[in-house]
C-alpha positions as CSV (number, residue, x, y, z in Angstrom):
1,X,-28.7,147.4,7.7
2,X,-28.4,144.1,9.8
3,X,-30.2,145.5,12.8
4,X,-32.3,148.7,13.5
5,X,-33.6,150.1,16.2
6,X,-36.5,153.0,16.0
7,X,-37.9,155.2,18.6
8,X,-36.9,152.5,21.4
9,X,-38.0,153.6,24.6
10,X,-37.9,151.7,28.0
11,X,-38.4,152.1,31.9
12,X,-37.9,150.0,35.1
13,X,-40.4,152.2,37.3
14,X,-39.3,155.9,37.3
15,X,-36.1,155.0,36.2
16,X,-35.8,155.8,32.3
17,X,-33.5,153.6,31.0
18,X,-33.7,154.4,27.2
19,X,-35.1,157.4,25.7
20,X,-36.8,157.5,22.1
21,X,-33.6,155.8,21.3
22,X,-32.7,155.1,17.2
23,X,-29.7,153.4,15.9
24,X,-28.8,151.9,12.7
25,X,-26.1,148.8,12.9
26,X,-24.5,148.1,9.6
27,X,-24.2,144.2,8.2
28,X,-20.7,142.4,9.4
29,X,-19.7,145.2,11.8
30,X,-18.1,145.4,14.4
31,X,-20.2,148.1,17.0
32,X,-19.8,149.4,21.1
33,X,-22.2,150.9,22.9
34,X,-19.5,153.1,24.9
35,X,-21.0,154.8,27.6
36,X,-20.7,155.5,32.5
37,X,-23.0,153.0,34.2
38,X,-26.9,154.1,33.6
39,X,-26.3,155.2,30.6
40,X,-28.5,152.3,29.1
41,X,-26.2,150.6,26.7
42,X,-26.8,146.9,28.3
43,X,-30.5,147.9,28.3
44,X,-30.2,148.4,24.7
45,X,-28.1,145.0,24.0
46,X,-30.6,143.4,25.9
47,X,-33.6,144.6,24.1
48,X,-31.4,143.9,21.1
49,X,-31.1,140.3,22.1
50,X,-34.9,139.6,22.6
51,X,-34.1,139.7,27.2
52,X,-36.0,142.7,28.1
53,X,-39.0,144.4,25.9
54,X,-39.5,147.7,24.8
55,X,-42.4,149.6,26.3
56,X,-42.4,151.8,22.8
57,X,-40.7,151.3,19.7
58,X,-39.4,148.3,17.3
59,X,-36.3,146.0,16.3
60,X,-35.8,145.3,13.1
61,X,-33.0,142.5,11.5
62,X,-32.7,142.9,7.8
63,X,-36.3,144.3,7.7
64,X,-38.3,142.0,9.4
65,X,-39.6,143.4,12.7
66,X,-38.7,141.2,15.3
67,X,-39.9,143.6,18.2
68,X,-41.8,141.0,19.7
69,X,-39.7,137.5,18.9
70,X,-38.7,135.5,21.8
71,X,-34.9,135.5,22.4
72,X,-34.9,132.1,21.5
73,X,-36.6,132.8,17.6
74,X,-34.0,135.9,17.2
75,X,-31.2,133.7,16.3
76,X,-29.0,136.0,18.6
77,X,-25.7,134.6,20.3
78,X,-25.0,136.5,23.8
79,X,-22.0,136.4,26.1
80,X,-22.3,137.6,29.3
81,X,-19.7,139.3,31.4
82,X,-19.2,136.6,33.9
83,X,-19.0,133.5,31.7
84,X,-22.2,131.8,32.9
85,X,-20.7,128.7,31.3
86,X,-21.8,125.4,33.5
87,X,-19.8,124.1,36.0
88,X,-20.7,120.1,35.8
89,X,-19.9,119.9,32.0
90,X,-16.7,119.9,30.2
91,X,-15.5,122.3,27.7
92,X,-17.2,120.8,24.6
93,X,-20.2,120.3,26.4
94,X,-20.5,123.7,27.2
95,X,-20.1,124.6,23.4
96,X,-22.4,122.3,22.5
97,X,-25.0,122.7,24.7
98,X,-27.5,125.1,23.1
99,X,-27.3,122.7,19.5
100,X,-28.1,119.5,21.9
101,X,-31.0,121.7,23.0
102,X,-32.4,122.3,19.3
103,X,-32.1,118.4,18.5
104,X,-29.4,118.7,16.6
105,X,-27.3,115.1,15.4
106,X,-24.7,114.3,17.7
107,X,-22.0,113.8,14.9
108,X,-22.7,117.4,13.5
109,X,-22.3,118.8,17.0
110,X,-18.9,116.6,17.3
111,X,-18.0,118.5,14.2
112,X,-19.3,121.7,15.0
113,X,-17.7,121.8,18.5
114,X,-14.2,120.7,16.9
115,X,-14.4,123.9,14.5
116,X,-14.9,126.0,17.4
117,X,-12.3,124.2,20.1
118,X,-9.7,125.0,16.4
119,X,-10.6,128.8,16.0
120,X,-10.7,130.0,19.8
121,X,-7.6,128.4,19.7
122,X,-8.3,125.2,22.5
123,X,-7.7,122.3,20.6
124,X,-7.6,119.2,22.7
125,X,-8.9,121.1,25.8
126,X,-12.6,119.8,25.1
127,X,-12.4,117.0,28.0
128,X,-11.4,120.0,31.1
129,X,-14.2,121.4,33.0
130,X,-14.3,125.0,33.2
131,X,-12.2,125.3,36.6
132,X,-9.3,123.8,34.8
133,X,-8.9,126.8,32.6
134,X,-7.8,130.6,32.8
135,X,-10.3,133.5,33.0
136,X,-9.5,134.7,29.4
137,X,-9.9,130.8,28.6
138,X,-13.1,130.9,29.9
139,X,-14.0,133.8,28.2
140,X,-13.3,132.4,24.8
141,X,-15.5,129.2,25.5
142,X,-18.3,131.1,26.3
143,X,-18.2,132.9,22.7
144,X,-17.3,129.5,21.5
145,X,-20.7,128.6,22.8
146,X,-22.9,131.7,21.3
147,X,-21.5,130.8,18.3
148,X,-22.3,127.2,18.0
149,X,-25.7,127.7,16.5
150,X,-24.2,129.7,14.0
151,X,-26.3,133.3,14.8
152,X,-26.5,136.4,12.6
153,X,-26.0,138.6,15.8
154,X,-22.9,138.4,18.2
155,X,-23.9,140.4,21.5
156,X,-21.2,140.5,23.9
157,X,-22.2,142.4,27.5
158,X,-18.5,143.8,29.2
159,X,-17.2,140.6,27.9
160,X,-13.6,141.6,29.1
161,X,-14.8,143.3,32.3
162,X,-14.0,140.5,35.3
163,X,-10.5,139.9,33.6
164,X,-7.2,141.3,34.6
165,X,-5.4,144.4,32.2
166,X,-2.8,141.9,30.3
167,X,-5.6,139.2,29.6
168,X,-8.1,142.0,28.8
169,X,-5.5,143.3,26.3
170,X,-4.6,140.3,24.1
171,X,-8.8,139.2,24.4
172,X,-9.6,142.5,22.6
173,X,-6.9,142.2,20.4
174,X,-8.6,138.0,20.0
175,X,-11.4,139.6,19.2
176,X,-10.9,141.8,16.4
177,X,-8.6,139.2,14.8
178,X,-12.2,136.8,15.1
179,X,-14.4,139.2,13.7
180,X,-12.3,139.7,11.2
181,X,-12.2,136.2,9.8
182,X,-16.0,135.1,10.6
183,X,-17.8,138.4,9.8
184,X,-20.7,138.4,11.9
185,X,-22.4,141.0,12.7
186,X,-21.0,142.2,16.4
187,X,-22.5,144.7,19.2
188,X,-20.6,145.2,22.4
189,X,-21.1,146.9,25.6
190,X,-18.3,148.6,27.3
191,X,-17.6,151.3,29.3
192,X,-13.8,151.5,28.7
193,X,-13.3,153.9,25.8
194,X,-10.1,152.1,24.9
195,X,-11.2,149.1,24.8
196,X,-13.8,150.5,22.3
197,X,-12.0,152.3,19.9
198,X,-9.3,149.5,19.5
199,X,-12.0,146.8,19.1
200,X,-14.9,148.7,17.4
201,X,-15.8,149.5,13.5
202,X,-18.2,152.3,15.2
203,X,-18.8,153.5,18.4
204,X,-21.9,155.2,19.8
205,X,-21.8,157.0,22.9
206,X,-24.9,156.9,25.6
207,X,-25.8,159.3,28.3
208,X,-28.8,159.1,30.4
209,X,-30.9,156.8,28.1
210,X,-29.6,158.4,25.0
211,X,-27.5,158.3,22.4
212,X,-24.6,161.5,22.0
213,X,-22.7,160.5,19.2
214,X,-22.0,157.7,16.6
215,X,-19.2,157.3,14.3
216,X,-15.6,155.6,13.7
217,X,-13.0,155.3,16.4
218,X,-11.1,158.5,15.0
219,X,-14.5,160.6,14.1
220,X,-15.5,160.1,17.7
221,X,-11.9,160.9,19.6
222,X,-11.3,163.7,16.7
223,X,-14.3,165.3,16.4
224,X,-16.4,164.7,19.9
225,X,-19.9,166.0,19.6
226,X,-20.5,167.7,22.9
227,X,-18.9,168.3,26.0
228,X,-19.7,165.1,27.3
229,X,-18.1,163.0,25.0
230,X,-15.2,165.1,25.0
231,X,-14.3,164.4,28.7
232,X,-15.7,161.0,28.9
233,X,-13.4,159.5,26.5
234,X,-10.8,160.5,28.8
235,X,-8.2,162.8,30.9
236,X,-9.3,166.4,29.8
237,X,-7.9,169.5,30.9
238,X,-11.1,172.2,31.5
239,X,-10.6,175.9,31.7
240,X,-13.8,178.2,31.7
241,X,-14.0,181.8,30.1
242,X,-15.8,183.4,27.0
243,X,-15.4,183.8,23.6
244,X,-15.9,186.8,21.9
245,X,-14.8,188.7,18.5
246,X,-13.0,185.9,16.9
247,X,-10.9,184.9,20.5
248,X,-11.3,182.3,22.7
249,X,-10.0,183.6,26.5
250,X,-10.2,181.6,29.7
251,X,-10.4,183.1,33.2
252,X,-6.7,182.4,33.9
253,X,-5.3,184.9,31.4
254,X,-4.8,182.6,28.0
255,X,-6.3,183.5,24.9
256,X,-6.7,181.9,21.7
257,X,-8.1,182.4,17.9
258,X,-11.5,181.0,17.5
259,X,-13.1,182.2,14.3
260,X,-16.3,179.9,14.8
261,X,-17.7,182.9,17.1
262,X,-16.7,186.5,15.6
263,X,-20.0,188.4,17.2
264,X,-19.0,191.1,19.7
265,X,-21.1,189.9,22.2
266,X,-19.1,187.5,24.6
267,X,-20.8,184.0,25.6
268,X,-19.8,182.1,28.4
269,X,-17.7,178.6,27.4
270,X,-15.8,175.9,28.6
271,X,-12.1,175.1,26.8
272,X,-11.2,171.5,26.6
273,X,-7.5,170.6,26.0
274,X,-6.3,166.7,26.7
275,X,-2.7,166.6,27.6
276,X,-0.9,165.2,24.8
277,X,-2.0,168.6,23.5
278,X,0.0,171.0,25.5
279,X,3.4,171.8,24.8
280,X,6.0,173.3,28.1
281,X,8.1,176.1,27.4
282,X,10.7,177.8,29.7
283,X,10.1,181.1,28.0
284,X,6.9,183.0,26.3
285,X,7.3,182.5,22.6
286,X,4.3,184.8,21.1
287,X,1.9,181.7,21.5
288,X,-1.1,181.7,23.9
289,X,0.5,180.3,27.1
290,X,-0.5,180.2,31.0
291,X,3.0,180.5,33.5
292,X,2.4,177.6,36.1
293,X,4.7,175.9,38.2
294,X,5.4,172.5,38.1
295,X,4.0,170.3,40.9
296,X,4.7,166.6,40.2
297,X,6.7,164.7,37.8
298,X,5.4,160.9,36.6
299,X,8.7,159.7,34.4
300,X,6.7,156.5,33.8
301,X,5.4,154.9,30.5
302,X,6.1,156.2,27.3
303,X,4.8,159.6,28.0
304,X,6.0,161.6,30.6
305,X,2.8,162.9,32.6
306,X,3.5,166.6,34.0
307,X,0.9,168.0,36.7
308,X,1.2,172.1,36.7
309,X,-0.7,175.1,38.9
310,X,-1.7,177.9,37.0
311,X,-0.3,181.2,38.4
312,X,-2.8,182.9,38.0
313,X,-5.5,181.0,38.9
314,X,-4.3,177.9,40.8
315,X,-6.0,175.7,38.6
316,X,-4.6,172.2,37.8
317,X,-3.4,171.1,34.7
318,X,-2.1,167.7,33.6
319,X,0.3,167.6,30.6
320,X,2.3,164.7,29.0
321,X,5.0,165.2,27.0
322,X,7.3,162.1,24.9
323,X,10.2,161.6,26.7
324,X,12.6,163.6,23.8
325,X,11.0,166.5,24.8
326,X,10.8,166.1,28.6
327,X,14.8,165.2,28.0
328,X,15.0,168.8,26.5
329,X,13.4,170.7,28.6
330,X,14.9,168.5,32.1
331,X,12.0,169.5,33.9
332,X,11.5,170.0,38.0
333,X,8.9,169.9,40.1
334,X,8.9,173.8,42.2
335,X,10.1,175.2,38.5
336,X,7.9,178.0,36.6
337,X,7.0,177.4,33.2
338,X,5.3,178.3,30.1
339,X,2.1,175.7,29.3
340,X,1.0,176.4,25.4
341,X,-2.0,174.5,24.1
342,X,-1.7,173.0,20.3
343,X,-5.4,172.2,20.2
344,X,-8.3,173.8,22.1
345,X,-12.0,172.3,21.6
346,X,-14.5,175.0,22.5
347,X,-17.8,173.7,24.0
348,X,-20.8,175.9,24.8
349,X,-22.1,175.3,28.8
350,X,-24.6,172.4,28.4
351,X,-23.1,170.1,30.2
352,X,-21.4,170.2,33.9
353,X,-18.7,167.6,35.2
């Protein structure tokens, strides 16, 4: 492992920030911490990167406890959301700043700084000052300038966050192409699930000073741990009921097979369905379906998004169908139809919305 954390606890007052927190971060990968504001991921990085200390626990980087190092000794490069780069200096002075700081000869930081300008892909930009170039410009000096001094930990805090959607996009994509090539060992903070899973080797999930889940990209999505991962990585349709003898049935009427629970007793449960996974039929077909009529059409994108009512129960549920099927079924909104789901998670009630 390049970095682990044990038993990491931390609190700013009454507030608990991290709670007996362990994680394990695997040489030359690429991690997020993926989790809603307060869930403590930055709290983590920055106890990670030597800027905050833990009131319990220890850091570790290749076995050496570095629990109490200064940031300086932990030979950590950060980049913060908002740049922080300095206004007064140019481009390459910004890069080079932190190796004129450790004394290192100004030809090897001419060199350095020319490497760097060549793979963030600003060659010949090193005379501008920072309000000469674009926001995802910017961006990419700043990492140009945590990795300068060559460090064996990238930590990157919402790196993408103050940037617009289309510069965000091709960043992340930067990004994966850089880690790629240079192989340093990467966390990152974000709280756009997305951005995560098209960036990150592994993603962990935090709630409340805790960690709910770590794996790959496709574990995670596939296989969510809880009910809170479930609808935090995105639009989830919720429907509430019991299951009992083998059958999964919601308050509304639909009822499917669930042969994880075959007791007679019925349990209360929540049904989680996103909305690529419903098909719409005009007619019952023998599958577990609700009737609900149609209430808005999105034809937008390359998924049509379909918002229903239930029938029976009023409830709302979002669909999205590609636009071959949609073209099929030449859907209305006021029109009744037939909403079966392919895939239905079942969670137990330990967690409210």
């Amino acid at each position: 492992m390049s970095i682990l954390i044990r038993s990491v606890s931390k609190r700013f007052g009454n507030f608990v920030a991290l709670d007996n927190v362990s994680l394990e971060v695997p040489s030359g990968s690429l991690l997020a911490l993926l989790g809603p504001s307060g869930s403590g991921k930055t709290t983590l990085l920055r106890i990670i990167a030597g800027l905050e200390v833990a009131d319990q626990g220890s850091v570790l980087h290749h076995e050496q406890d570095i629990t109490h190092y200064s940031a300086r000794d932990r030979k950590v490069g950060f980049v913060f959301q908002h740049y922080a780069l300095f206004r007064h200096m140019t481009i390459a002075g910004n890069i080079g700043y932190g190796l004129r700081v450790r004394g290192v000869p100004k030809p090897e930081i001419a060199t350095r700084v020319n490497e760097l300008l060549r793979l963030i892909r600003l060659e010949g930009l090193g005379t501008r000052y920072p309000s000469q170039l674009s926001g995802g410009q910017r961006q990419r000096v700043a990492l140009a300038r945590a990795l300068a001094a060559k460090p064996s930990v990238l930590l990157l805090d919402e790196p993408f966050g103050a940037l617009d959607a289309k510069v965000r996009q091709e960043l992340r994509q930067w990004l994966r192409k850089l880690h790629d090539e240079i192989q340093v060992t990467s966390v990152f903070v974000t709280h756009d699930q997305e951005e995560a899973f098209e960036v990150a080797d592994q993603v962990v999930v935090m709630k409340t000073g805790k960690i709910e889940q770590v794996g790959t990209p496709a574990e995670v999505f596939e296989r969510p741990a809880n009910a809170f991962v479930m609808d935090f990585l995105g639009n989830v349709n919720v429907f509430h009921g019991r299951v009992e003898r083998g059958k999964a049935v919601t308050h509304s009427g639909m009822e499917v097979a669930y042969a994880d629970y075959t007791h007679a007793e019925a349990q209360d449960a929540e049904f989680y369905v996103r909305p690529h996974e419903f098909d719409i039929r005009r007619h019952k077909n023998g599958d577990a379906s609700l009737e609900a009529k149609i209430l808005h059409v999105n034809p937008t994108g390359p998924l049509i998004k379909v918002e229903l009512q239930a029938v029976a129960s009023e409830q709302v549920i979002n669909a999205e169908l590609t636009a071959e099927r949609f073209g099929e079924l030449n859907l209305k909104s006021g029109e009744t139809v037939f909403v079966s789901p392919r895939r239905v998670r079942v969670f137990f009630p330990d967690y409210s919305i």
